[in-house]
DOZA-63129 format. One record per residue: residue in three letters; x negated, y negated, z of N, C-alpha, C, O in turn. Coordinates in steps of 0.05 Angstrom, whole numbers, plus 5000, padded with zeros to 4 digits. Each point is the difference from the previous one (the first is absolute). Example, Ala and Ser with C-alpha at 12.3 -4.5 7.8 and 13.67 -1.06 7.14 Angstrom:
<rs>
Ala473651145156501849765000498249765000497950005013;Ser502849794973498449765001501549785014499049785004;
</rs>
This chain:
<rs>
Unk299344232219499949734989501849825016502450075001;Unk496849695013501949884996500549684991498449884985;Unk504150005027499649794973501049775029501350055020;Unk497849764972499549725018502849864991500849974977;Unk500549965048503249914996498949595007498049895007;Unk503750054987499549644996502049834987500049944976;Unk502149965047502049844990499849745010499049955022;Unk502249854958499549725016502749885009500449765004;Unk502350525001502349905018498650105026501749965018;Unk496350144992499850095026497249795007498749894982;Unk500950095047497549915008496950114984499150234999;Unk499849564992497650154999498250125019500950015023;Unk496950074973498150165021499249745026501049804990;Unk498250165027498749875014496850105004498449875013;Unk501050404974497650155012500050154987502150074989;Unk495850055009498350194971502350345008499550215011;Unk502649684975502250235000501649974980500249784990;Unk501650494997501949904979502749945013500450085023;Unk501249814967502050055008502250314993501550065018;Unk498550094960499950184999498050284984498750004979;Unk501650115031498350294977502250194999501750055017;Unk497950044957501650274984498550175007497849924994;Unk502150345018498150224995502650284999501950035016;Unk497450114964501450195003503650095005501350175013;Unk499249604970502149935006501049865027502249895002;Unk495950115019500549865019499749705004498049934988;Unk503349885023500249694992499050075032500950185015;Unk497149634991498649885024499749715008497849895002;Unk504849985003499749745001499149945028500250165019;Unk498949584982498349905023501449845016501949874990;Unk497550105040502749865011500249735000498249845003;Unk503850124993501149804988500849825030501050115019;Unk498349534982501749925011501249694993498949914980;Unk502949945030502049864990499249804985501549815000;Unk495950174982498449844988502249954971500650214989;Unk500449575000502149824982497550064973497949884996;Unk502950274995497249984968501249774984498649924982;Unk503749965022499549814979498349775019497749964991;Unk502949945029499049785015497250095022498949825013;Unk500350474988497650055011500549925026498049935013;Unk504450054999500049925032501350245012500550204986;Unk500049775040500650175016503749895004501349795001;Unk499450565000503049825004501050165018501050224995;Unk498749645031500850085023502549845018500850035023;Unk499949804956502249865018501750115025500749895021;Unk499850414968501650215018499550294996499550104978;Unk500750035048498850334996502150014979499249884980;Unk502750215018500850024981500049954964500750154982;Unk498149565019499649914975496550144992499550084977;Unk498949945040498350104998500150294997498450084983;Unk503050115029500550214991500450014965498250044985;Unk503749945011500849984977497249854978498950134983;Unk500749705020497549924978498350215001499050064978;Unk500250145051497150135005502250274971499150104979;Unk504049955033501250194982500249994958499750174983;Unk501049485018499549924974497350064982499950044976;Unk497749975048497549904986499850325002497650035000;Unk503450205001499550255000501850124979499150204990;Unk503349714999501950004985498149964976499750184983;Unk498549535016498749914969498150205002500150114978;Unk498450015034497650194990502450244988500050064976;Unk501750045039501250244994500749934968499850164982;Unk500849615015501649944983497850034965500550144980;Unk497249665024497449994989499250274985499250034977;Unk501550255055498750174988502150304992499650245001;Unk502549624993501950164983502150195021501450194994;Unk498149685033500250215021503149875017500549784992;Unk501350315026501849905009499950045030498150145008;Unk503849765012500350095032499650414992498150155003;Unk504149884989501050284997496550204999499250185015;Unk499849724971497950135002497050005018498150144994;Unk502049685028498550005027501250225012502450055001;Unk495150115011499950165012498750015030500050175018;Unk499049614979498349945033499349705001499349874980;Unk500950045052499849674998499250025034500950145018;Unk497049634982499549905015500749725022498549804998;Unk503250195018501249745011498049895032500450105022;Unk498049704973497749875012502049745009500949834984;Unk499750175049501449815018497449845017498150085014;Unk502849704978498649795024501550065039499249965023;Unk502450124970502550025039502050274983501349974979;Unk498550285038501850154992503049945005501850134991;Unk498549625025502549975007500749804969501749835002;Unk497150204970500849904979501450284982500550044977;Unk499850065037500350304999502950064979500450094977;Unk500949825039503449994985500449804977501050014978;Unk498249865032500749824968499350084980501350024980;Unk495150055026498749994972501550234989501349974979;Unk498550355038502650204995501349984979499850114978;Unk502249635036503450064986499049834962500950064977;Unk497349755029498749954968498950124981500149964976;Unk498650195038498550184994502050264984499950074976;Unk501550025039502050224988502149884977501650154987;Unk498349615009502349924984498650024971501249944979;Unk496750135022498949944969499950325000497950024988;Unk502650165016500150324994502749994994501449805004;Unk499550484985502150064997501750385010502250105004;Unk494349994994501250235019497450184994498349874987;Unk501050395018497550155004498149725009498949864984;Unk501150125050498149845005497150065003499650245005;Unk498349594993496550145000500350015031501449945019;Unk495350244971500050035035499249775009500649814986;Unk498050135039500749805005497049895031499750225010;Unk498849625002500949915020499049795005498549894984;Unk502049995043500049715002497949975027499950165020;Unk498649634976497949965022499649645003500349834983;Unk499050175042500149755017497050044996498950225002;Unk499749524991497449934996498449785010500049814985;Unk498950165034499349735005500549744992501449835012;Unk496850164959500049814979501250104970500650244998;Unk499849564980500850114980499149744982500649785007;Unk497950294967499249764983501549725002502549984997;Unk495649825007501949725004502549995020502149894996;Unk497250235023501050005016503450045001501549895017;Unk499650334956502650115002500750125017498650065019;Unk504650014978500950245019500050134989498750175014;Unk501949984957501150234984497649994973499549834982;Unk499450415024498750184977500250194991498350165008;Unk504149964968499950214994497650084980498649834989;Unk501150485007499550124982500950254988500450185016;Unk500049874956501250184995497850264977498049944987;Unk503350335012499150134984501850054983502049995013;Unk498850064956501750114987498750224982497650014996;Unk505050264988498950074994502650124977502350045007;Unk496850004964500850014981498650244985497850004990;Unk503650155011498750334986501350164975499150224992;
</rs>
């Protein structure tokens, strides 16, 4: 069984997708990027600040579906220039606290609306 995740602190869908699914104890959220759910814009002022919103708007699903950092177990990191490489990194690691997921990171052509940073994550609660 599983059960359809849907918060309105995170971006909504753009495309016939959820933003998260529960299956089997596993949380399957969809990747997320620096999209502002209260204002529906993009907030890219700075890799950095964009990091962090694409991290926030992954925080509200976890959050929605009863779930925390601690419990991701695998994530996906989708780069516009791998030389965004370090930054997103060192942002990226500050929201863990220790048993990190696995992990990896890929340089992609394009990325919706033309971001740098798309994560996605799996969690899992047993």
């Amino acid at each position: 069984m599983k059960k359809i995740i849907h918060s309105t602190n995170a971006p909504a869908p753009i495309g016939p997708y959820s933003q998260a699914v529960i299956a089997n104890g596993f949380l399957f959220a969809s990747g997320q990027i620096a999209i502002n759910p209260e204002s529906n814009e993009l907030n890219i002022d700075s890799l950095e600040e964009e990091t962090h919103q694409v991290m926030r708007n992954i925080k509200a699903l976890l959050v929605e579906s009863e779930y925390g950092f601690e419990h991701i177990v695998k994530t996906t990191i989708f780069l516009s220039d791998m030389s965004l490489f370090a930054a997103v990194n060192e942002i990226y690691g500050s929201y863990f606290e220790s048993d990190f997921p696995a992990r990896e990171t890929v340089a992609v052509k394009g990325l919706p609306k033309g971001v740098n940073v798309e994560i996605s994550v799996t969690a899992y609660k047993g």
